[in-house]
N, CA, C and O atoms as a Tripos MOL2 file, in Angstrom:
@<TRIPOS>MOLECULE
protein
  268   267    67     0     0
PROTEIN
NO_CHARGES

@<TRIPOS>ATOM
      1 N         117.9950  160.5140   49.2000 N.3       1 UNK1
      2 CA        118.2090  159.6350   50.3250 C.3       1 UNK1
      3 C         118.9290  158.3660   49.8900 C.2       1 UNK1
      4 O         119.9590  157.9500   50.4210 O.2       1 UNK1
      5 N         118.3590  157.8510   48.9850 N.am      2 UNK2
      6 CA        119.1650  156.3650   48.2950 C.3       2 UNK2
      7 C         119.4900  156.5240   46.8380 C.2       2 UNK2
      8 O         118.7270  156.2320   45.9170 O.2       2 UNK2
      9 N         120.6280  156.9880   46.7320 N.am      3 UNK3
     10 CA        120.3680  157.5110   44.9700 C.3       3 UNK3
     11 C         120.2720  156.6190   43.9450 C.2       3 UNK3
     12 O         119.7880  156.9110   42.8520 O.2       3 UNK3
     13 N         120.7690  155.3900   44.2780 N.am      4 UNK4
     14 CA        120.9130  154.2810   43.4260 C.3       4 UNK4
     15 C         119.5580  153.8350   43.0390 C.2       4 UNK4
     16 O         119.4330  153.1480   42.0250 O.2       4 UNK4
     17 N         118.3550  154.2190   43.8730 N.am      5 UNK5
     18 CA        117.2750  153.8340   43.4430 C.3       5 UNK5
     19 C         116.5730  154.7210   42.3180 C.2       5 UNK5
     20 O         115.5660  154.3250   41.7300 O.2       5 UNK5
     21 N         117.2540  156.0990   42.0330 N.am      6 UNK6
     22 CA        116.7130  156.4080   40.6250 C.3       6 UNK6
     23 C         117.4830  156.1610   39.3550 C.2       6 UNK6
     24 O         118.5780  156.7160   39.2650 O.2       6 UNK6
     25 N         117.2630  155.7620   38.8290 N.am      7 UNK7
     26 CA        117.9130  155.1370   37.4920 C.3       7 UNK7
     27 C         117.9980  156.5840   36.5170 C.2       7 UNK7
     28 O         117.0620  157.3840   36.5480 O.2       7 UNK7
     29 N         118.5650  156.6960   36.1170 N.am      8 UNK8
     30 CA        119.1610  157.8710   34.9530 C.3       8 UNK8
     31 C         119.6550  157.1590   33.5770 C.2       8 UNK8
     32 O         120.2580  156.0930   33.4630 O.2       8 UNK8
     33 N         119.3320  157.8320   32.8220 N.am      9 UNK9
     34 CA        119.6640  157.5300   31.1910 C.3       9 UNK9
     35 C         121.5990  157.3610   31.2010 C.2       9 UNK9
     36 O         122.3750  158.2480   31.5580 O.2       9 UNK9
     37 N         121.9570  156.0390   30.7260 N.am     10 UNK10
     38 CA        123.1810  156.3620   30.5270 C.3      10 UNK10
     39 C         123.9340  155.7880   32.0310 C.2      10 UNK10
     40 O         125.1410  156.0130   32.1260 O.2      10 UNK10
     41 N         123.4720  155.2960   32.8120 N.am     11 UNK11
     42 CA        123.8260  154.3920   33.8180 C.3      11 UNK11
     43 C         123.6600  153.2060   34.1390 C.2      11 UNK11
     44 O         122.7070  152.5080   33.7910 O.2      11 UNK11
     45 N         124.9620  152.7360   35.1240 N.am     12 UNK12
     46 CA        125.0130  151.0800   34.5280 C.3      12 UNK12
     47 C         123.5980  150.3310   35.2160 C.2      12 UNK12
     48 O         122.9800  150.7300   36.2030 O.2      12 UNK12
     49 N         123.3120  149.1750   34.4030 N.am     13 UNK13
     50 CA        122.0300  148.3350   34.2170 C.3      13 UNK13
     51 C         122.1730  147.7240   35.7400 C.2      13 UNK13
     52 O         121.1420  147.1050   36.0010 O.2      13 UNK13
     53 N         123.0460  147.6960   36.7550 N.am     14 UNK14
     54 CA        123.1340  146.8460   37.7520 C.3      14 UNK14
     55 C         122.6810  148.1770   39.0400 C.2      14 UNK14
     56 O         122.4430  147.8170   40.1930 O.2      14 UNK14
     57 N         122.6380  149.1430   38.7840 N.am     15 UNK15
     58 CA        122.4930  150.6390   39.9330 C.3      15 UNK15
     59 C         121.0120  150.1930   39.9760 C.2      15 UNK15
     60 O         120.5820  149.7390   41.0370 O.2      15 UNK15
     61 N         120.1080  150.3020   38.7690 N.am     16 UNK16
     62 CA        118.3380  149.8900   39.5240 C.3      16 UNK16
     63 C         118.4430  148.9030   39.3660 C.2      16 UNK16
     64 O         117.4330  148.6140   38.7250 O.2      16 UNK16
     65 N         119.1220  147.8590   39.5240 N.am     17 UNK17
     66 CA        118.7040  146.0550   39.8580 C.3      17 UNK17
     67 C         118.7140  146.0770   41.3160 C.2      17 UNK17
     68 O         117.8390  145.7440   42.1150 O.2      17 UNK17
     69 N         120.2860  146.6950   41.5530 N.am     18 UNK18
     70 CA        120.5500  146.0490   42.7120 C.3      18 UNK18
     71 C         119.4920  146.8870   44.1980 C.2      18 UNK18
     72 O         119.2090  146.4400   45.3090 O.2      18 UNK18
     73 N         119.1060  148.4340   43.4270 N.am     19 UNK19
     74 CA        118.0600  148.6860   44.0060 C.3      19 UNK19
     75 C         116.4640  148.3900   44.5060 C.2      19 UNK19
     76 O         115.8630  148.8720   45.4660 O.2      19 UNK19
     77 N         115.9920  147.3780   43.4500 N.am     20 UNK20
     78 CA        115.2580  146.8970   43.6890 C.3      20 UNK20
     79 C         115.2660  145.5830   44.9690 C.2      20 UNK20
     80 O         114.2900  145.2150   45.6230 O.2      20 UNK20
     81 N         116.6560  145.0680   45.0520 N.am     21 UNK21
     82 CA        116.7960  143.7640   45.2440 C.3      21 UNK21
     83 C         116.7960  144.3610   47.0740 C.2      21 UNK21
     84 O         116.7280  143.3870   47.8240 O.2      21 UNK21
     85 N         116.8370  145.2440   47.5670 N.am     22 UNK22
     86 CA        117.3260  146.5770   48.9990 C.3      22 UNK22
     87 C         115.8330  146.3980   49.6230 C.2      22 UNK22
     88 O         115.9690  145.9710   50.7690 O.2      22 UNK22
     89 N         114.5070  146.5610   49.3060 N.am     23 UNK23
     90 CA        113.4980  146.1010   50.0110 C.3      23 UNK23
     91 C         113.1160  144.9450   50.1640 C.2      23 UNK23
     92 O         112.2930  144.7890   51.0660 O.2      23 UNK23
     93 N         113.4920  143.8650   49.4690 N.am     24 UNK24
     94 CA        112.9030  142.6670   49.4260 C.3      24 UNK24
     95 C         113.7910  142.2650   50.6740 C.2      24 UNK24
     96 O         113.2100  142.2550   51.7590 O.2      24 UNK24
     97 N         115.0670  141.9500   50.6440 N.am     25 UNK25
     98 CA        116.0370  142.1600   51.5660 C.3      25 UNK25
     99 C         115.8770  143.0470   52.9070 C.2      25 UNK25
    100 O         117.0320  143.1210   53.3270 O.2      25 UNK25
    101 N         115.3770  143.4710   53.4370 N.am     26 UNK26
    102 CA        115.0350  144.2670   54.2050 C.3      26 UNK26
    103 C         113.5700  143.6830   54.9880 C.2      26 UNK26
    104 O         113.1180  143.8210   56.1250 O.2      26 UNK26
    105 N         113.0690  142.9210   53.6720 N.am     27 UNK27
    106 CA        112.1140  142.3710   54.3950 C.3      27 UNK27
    107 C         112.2660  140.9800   54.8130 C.2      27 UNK27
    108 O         111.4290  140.2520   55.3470 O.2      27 UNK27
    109 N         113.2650  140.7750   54.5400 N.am     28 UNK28
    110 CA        113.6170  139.2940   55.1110 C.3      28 UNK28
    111 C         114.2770  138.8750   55.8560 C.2      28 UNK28
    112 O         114.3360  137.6990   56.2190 O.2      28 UNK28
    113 N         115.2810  140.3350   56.4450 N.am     29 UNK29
    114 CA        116.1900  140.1710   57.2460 C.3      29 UNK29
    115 C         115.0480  139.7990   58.5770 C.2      29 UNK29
    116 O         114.9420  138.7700   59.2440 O.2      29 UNK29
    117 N         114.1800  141.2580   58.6380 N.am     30 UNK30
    118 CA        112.9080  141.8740   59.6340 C.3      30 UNK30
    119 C         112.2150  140.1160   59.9260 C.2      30 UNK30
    120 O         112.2900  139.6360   61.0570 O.2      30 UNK30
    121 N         111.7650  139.5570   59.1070 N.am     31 UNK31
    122 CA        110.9030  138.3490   59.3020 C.3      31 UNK31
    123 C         111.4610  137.5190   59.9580 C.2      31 UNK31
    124 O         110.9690  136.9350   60.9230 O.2      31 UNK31
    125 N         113.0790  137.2980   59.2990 N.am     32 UNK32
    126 CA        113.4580  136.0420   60.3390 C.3      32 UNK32
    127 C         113.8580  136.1170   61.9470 C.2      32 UNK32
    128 O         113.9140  135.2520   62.8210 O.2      32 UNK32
    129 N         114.1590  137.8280   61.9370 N.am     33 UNK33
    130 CA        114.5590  138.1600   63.4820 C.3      33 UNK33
    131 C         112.9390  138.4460   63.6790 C.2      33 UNK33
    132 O         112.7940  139.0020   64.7680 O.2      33 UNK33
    133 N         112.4600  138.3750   63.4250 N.am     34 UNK34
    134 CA        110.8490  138.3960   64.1360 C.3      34 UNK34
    135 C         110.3590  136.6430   64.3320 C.2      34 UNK34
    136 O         109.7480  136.3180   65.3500 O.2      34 UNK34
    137 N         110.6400  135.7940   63.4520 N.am     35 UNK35
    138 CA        110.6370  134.4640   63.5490 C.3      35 UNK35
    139 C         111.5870  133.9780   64.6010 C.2      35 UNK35
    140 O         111.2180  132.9530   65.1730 O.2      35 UNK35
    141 N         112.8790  134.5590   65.0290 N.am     36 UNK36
    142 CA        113.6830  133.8840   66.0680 C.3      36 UNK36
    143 C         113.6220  135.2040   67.4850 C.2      36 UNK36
    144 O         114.5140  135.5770   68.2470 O.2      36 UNK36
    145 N         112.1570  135.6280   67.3610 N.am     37 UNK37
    146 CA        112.0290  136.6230   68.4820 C.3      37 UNK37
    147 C         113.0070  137.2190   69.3120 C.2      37 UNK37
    148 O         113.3250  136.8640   70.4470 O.2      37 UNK37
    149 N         113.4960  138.2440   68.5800 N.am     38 UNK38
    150 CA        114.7040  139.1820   68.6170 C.3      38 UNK38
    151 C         114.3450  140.0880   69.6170 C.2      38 UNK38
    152 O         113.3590  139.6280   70.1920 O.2      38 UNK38
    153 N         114.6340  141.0130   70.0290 N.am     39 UNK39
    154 CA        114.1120  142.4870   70.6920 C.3      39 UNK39
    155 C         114.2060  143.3560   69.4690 C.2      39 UNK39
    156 O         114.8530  143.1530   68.4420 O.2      39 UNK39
    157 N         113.3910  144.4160   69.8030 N.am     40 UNK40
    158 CA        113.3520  145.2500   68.5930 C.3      40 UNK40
    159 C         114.8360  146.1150   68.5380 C.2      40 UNK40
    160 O         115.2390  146.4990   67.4400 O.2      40 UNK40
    161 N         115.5590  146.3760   69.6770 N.am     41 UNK41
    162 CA        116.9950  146.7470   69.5840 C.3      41 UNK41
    163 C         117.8980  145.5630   69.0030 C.2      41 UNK41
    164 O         118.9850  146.0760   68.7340 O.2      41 UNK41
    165 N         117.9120  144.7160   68.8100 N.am     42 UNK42
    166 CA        118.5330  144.0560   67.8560 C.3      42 UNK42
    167 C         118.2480  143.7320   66.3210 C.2      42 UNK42
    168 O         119.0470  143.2220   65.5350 O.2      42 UNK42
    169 N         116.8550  144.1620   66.0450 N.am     43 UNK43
    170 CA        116.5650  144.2400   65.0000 C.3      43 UNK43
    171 C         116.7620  145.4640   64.0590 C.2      43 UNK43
    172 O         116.9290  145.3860   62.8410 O.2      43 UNK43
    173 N         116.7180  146.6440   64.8220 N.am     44 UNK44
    174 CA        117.2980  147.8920   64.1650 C.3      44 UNK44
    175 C         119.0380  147.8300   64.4830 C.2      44 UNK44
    176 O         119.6200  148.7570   63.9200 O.2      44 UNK44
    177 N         119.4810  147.3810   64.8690 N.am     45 UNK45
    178 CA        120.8390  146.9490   65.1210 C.3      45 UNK45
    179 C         121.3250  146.2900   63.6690 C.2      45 UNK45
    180 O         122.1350  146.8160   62.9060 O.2      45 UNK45
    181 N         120.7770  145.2630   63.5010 N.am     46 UNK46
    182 CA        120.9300  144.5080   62.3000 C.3      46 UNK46
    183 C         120.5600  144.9760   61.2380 C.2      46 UNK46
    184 O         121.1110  144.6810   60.1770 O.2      46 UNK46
    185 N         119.3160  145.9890   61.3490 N.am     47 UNK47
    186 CA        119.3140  146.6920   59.8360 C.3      47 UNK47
    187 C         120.1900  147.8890   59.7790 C.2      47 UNK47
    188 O         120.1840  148.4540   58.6850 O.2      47 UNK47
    189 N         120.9690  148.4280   60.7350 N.am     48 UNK48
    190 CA        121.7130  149.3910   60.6560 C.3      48 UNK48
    191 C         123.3960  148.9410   59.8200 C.2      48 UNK48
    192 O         124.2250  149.5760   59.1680 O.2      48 UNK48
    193 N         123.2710  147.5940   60.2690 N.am     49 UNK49
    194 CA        124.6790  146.8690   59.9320 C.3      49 UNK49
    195 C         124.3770  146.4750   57.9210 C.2      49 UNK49
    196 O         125.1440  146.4940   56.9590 O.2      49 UNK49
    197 N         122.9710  146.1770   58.0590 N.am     50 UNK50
    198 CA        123.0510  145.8190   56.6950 C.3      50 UNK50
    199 C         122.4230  146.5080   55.8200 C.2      50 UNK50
    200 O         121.7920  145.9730   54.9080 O.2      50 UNK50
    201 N         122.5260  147.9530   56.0030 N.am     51 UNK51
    202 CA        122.4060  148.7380   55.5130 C.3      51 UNK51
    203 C         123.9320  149.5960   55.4710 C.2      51 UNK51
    204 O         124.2390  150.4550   54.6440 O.2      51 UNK51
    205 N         124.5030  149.2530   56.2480 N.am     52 UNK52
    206 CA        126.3100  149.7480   55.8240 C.3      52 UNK52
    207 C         126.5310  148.9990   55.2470 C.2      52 UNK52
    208 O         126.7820  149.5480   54.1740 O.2      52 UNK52
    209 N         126.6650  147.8540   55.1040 N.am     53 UNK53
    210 CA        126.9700  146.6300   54.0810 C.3      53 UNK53
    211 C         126.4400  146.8390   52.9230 C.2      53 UNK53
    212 O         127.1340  146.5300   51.9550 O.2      53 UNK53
    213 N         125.3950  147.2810   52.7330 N.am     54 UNK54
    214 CA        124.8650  147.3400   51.3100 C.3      54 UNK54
    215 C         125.2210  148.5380   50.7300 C.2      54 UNK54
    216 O         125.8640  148.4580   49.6840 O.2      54 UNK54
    217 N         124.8650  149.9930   51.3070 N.am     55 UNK55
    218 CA        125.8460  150.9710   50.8750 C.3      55 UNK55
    219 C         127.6340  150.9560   50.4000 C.2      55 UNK55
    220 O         128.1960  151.5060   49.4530 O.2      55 UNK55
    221 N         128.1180  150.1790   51.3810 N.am     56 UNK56
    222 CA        129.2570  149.9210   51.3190 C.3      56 UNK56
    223 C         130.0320  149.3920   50.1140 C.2      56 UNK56
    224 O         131.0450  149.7390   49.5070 O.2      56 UNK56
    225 N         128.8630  148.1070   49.9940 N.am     57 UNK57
    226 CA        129.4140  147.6010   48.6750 C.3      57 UNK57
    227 C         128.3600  148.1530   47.0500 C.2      57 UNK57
    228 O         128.2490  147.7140   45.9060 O.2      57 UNK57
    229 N         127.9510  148.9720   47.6000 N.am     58 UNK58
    230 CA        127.1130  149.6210   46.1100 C.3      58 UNK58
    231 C         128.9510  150.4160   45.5730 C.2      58 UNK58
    232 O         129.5940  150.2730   44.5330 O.2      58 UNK58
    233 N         129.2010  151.0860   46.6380 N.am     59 UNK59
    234 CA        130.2910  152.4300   46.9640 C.3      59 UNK59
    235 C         131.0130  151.5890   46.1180 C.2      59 UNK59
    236 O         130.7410  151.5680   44.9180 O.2      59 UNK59
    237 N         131.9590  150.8470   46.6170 N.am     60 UNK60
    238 CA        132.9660  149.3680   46.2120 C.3      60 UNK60
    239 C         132.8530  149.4420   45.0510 C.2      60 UNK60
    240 O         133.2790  150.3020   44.2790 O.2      60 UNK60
    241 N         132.3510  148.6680   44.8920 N.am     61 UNK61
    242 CA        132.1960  148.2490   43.1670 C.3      61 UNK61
    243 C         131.6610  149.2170   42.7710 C.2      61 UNK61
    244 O         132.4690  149.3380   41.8500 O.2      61 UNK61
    245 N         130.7890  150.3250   42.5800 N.am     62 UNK62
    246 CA        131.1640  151.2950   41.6500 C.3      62 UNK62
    247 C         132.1610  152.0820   41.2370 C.2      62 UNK62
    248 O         132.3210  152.7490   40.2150 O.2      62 UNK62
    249 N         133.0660  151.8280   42.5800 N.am     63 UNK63
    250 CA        134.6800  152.6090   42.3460 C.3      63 UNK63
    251 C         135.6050  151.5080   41.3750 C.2      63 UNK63
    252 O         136.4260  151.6870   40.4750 O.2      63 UNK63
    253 N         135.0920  150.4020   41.9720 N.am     64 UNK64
    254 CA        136.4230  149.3520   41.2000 C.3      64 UNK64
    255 C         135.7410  149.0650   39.8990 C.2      64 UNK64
    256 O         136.3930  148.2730   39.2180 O.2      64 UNK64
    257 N         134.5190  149.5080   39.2970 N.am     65 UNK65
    258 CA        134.0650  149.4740   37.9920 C.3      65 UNK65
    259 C         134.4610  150.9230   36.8530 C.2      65 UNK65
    260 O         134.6940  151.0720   35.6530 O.2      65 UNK65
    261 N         134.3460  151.8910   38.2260 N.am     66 UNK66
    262 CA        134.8830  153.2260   37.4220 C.3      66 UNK66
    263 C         136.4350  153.1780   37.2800 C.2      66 UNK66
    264 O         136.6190  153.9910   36.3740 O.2      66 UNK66
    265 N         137.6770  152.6950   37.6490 N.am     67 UNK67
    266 CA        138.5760  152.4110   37.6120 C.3      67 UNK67
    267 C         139.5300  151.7030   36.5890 C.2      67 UNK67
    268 O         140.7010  151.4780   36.8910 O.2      67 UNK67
@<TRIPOS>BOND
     1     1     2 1
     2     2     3 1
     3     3     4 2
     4     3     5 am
     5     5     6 1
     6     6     7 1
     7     7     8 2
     8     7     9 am
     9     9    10 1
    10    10    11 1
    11    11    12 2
    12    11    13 am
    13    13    14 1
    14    14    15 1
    15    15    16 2
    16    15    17 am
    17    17    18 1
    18    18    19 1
    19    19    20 2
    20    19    21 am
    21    21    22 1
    22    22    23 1
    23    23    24 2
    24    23    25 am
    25    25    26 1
    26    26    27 1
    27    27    28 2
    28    27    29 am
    29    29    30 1
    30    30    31 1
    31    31    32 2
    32    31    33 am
    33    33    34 1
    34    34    35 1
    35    35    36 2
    36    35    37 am
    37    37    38 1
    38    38    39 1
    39    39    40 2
    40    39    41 am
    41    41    42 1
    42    42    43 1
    43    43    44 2
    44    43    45 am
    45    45    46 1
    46    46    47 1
    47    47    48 2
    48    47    49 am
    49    49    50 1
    50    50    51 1
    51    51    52 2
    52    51    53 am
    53    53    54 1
    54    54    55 1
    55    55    56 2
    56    55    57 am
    57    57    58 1
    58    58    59 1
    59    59    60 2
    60    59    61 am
    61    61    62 1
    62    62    63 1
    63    63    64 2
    64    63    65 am
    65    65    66 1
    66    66    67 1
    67    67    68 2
    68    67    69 am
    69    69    70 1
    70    70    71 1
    71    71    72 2
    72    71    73 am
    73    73    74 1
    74    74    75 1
    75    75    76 2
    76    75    77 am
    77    77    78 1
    78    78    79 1
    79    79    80 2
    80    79    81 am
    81    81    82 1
    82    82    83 1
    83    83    84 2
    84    83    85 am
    85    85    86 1
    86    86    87 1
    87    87    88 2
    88    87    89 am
    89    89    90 1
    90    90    91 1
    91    91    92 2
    92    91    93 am
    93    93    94 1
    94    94    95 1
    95    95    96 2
    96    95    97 am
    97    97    98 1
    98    98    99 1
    99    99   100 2
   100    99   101 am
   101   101   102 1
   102   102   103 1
   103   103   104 2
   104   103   105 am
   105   105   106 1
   106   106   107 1
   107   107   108 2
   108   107   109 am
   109   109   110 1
   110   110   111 1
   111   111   112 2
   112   111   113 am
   113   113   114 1
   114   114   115 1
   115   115   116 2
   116   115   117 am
   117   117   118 1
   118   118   119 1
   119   119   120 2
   120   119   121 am
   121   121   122 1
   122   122   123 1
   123   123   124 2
   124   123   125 am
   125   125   126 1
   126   126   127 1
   127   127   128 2
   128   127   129 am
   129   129   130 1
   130   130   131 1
   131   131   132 2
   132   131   133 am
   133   133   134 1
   134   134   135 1
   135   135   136 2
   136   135   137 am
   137   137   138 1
   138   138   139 1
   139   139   140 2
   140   139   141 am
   141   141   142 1
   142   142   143 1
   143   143   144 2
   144   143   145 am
   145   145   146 1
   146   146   147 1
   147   147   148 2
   148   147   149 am
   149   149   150 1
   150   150   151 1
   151   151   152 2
   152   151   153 am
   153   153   154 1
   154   154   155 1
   155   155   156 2
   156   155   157 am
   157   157   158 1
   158   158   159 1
   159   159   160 2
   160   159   161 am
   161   161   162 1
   162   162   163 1
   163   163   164 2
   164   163   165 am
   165   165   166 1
   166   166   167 1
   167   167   168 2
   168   167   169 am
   169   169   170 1
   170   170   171 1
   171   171   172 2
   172   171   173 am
   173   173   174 1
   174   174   175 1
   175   175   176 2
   176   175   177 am
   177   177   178 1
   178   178   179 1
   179   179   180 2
   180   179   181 am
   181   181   182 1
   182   182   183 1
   183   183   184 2
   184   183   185 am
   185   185   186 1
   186   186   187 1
   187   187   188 2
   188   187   189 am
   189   189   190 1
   190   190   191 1
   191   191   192 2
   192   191   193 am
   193   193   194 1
   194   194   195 1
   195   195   196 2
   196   195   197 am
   197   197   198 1
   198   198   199 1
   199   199   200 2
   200   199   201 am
   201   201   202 1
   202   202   203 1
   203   203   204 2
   204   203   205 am
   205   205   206 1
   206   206   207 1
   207   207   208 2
   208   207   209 am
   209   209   210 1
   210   210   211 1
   211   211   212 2
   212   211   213 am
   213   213   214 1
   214   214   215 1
   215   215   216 2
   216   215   217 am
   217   217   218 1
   218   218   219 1
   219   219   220 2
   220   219   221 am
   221   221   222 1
   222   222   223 1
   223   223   224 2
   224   223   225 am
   225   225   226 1
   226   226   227 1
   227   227   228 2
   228   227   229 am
   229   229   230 1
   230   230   231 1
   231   231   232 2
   232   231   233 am
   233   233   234 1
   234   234   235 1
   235   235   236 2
   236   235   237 am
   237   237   238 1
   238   238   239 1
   239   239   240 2
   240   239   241 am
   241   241   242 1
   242   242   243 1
   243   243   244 2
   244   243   245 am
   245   245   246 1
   246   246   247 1
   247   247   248 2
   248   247   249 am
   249   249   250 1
   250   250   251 1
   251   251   252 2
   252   251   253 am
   253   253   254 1
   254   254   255 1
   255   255   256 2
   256   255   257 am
   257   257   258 1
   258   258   259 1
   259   259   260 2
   260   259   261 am
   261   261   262 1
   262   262   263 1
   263   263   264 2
   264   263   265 am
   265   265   266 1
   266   266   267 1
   267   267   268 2
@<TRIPOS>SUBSTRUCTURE
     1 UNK1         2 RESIDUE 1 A UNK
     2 UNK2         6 RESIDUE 1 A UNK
     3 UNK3        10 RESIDUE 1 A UNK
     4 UNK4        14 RESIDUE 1 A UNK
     5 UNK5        18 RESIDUE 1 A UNK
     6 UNK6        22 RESIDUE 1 A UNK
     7 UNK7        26 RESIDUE 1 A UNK
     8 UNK8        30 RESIDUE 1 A UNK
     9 UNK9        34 RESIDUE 1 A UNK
    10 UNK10       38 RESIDUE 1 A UNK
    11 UNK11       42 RESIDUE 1 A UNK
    12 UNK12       46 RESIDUE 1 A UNK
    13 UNK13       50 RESIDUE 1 A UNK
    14 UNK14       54 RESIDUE 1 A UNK
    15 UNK15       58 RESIDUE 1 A UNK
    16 UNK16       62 RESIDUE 1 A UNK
    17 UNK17       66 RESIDUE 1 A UNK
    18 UNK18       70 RESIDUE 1 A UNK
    19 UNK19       74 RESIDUE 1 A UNK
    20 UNK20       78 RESIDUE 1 A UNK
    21 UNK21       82 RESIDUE 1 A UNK
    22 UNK22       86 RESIDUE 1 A UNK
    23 UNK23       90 RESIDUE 1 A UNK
    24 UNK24       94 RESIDUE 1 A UNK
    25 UNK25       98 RESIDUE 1 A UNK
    26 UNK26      102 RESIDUE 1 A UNK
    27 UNK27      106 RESIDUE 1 A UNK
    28 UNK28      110 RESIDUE 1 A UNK
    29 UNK29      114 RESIDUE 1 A UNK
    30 UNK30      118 RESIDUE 1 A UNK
    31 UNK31      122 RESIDUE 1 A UNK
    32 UNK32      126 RESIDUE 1 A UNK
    33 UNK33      130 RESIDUE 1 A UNK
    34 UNK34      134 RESIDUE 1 A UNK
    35 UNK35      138 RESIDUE 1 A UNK
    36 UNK36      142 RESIDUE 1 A UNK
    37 UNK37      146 RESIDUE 1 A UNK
    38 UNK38      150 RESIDUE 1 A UNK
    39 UNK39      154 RESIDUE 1 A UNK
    40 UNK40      158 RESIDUE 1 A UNK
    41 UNK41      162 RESIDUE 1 A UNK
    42 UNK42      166 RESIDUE 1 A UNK
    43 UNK43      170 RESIDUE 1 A UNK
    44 UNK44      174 RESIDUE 1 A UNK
    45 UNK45      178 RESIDUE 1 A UNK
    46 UNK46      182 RESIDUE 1 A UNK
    47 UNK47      186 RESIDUE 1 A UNK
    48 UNK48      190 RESIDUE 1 A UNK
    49 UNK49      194 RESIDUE 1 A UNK
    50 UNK50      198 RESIDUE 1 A UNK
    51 UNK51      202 RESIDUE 1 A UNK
    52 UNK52      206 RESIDUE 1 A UNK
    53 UNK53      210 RESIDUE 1 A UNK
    54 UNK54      214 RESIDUE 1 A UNK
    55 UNK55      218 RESIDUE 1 A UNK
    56 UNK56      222 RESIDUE 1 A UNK
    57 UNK57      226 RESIDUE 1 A UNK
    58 UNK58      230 RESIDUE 1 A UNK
    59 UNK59      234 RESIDUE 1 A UNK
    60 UNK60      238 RESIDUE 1 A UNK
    61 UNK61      242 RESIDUE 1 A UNK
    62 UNK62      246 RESIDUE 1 A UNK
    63 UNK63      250 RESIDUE 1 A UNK
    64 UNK64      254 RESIDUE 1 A UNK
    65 UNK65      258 RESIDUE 1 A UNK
    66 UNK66      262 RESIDUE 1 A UNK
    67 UNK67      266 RESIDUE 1 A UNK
């Protein structure tokens, strides 16, 4: 489902950092649209967006690092 979150022998040191860093983030997006009382359709809205964003740029820079 998220591959970057299993780390493998021989892969770069930033694939499980930046995985770890994906729930904490996730939980903070959730808190502050719960702090500025969002609807829950805008809150899965927003994690849908920053969850392309974060895939997006895992994608990114692993291409412009393999390159």
């Amino acid at each position: 489902m998220i591959p970057f979150f299993g780390y493998r022998a021989g892969e770069r040191w930033w694939r499980a950092g930046i995985g770890f860093a994906y729930v904490p983030a996730i939980i903070a997006v959730v808190s502050v649209e719960l702090w500025m009382r969002a609807d829950a359709a805008v809150i899965w809205l927003s994690l849908g967006i920053f969850w392309l964003a974060f895939v997006g740029y895992v994608l990114i820079s692993d291409r412009r690092l393999r390159s």
